[in-house]
C-alpha positions as CSV (number, residue, x, y, z in Angstrom):
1,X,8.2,15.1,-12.3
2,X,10.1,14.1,-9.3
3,X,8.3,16.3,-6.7
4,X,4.5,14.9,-8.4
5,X,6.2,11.0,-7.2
6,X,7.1,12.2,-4.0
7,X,3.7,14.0,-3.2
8,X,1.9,11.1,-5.1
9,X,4.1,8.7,-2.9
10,X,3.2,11.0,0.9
11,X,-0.3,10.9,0.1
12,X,-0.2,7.3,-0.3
13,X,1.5,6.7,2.5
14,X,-0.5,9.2,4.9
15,X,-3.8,7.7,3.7
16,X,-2.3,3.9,4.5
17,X,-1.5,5.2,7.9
18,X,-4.6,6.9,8.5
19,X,-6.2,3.4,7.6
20,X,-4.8,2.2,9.6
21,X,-6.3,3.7,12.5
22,X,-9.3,1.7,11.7
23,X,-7.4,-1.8,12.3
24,X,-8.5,-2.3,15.8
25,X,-10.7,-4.9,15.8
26,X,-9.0,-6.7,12.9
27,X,-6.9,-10.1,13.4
28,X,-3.0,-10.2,12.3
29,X,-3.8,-11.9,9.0
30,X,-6.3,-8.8,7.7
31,X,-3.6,-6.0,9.0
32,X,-1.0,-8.3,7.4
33,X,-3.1,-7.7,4.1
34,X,-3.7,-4.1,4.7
35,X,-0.1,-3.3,4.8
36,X,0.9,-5.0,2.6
37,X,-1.4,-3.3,-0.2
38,X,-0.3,-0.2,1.3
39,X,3.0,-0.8,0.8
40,X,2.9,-2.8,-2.2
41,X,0.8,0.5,-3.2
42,X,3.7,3.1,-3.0
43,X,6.4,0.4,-4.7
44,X,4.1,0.3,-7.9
45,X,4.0,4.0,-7.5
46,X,7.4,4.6,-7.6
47,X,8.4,1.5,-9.9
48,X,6.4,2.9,-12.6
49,X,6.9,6.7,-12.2
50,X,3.2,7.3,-10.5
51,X,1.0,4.9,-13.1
52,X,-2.8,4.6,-11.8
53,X,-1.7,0.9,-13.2
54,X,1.3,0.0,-11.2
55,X,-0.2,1.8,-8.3
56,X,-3.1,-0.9,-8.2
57,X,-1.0,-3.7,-9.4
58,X,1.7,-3.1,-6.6
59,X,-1.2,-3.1,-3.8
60,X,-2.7,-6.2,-5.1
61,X,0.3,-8.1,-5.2
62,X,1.3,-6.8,-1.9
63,X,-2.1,-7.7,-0.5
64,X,-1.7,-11.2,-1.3
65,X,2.1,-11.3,0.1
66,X,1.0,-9.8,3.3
67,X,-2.2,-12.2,3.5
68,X,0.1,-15.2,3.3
69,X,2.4,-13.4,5.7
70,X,0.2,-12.8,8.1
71,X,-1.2,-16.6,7.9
């Protein structure tokens, strides 16, 4: 179970970084956002053991902390 979380958890993470790639004509506050999801993204991963629903919960709530971050 442990080695599905950490692959689960790279993939995430490699497809948030590869993303990323595409942030170049984006302002702080939008790559503020996208980070944020991303990261939000793999902590609902991991919190809840890999859940499709704590995956999508953690980005949205990290979406929104890194939108107000990056105000």
């Amino acid at each position: 179970m442990k080695t599905t979380i950490r692959l689960f958890g790279s993939v995430v993470l490699a497809t948030t970084l590869l993303s990323l790639s595409a942030c170049g004509g984006m302002s702080h506050q939008q790559k503020s956002t996208v980070v944020g999801a991303g990261v939000g993204a793999v902590g609902g991963a991991v919190l809840t053991g890999g859940s499709a629903l704590g995956t999508v919960g953690g980005a949205a709530v990290g979406g929104v902390v890194g939108h107000e971050v990056g105000k």
